[in-house]
N, C-alpha and C positions, 0 to 999 in steps of 0.2 A: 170426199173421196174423189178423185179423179179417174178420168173416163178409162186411165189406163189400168188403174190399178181395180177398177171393179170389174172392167174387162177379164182381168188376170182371175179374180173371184170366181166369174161365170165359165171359166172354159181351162178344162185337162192341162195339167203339166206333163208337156208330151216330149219335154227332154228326161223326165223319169221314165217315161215309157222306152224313150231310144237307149238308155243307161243300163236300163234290165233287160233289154235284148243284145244289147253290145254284150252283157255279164254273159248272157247266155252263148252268144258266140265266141267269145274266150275260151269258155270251159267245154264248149264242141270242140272246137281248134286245138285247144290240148292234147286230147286224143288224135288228132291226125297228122300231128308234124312228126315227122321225120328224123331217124333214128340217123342215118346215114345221111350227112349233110358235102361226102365228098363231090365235086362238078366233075365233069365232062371225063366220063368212059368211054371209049369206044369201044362197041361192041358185035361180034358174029350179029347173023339177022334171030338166032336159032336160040340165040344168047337172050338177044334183047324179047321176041316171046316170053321167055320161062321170066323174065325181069317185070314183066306186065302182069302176067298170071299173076306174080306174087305179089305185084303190088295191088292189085286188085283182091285178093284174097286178104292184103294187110290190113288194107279199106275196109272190108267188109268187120274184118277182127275190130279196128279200133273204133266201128258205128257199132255194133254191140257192145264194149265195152263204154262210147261213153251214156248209151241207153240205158245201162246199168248202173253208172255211178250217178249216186243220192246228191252228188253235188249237182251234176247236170240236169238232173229231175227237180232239185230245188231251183235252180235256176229259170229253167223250162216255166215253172210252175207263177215265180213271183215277174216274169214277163209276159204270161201269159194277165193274170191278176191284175198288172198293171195297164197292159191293154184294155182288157171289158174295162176297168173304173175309168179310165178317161175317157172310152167311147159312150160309157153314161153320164159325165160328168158335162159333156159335148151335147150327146141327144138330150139330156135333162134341161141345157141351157140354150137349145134352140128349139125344143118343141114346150117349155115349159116360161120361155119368156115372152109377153106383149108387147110390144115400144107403141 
């Protein structure tokens, strides 16, 4: 076996770990893109306030809905899962190996 590939034995696959958080930041982002993709309004100052309130009220709306949906909670869930098991896979292979 070479040095590289027991290497690989002994320590996390930490492109699964960035895979299931990327999943998980997809299906966050879903819920916060934009319904209205028209550029550049000009607007009163009076205008552009009530344009902030609501976007800020949309923000709040689309972090509770994706808090709610089963897909972002599964997702949350097997990136969260796939963190701890490499950072045991990592402690197990550096507190657990002699040379």
């Amino acid at each position: 076996m070479s040095e590289e590939s027991s290497d690989h034995a002994t320590h996390a696959d930490w492109r699964a770990v960035g895979s299931a958080f990327s999943n998980l930041g997809d299906q966050m982002r879903s819920h916060f893109r934009s319904e209205d993709t028209t550029p550049g309004k000009e607007q009163a100052d009076g205008a552009a306030i009530d344009d902030f309130r609501d976007s800020v009220a949309a923000a709040l709306s689309n972090l509770q809905a994706a808090i709610n949906d089963p897909s972002v909670d599964k997702a949350a869930k097997t990136a969260s899962d796939s963190l701890l098991e490499a950072l045991k896979t990592e402690l197990d292979s550096s507190w657990g190996t002699t040379k």
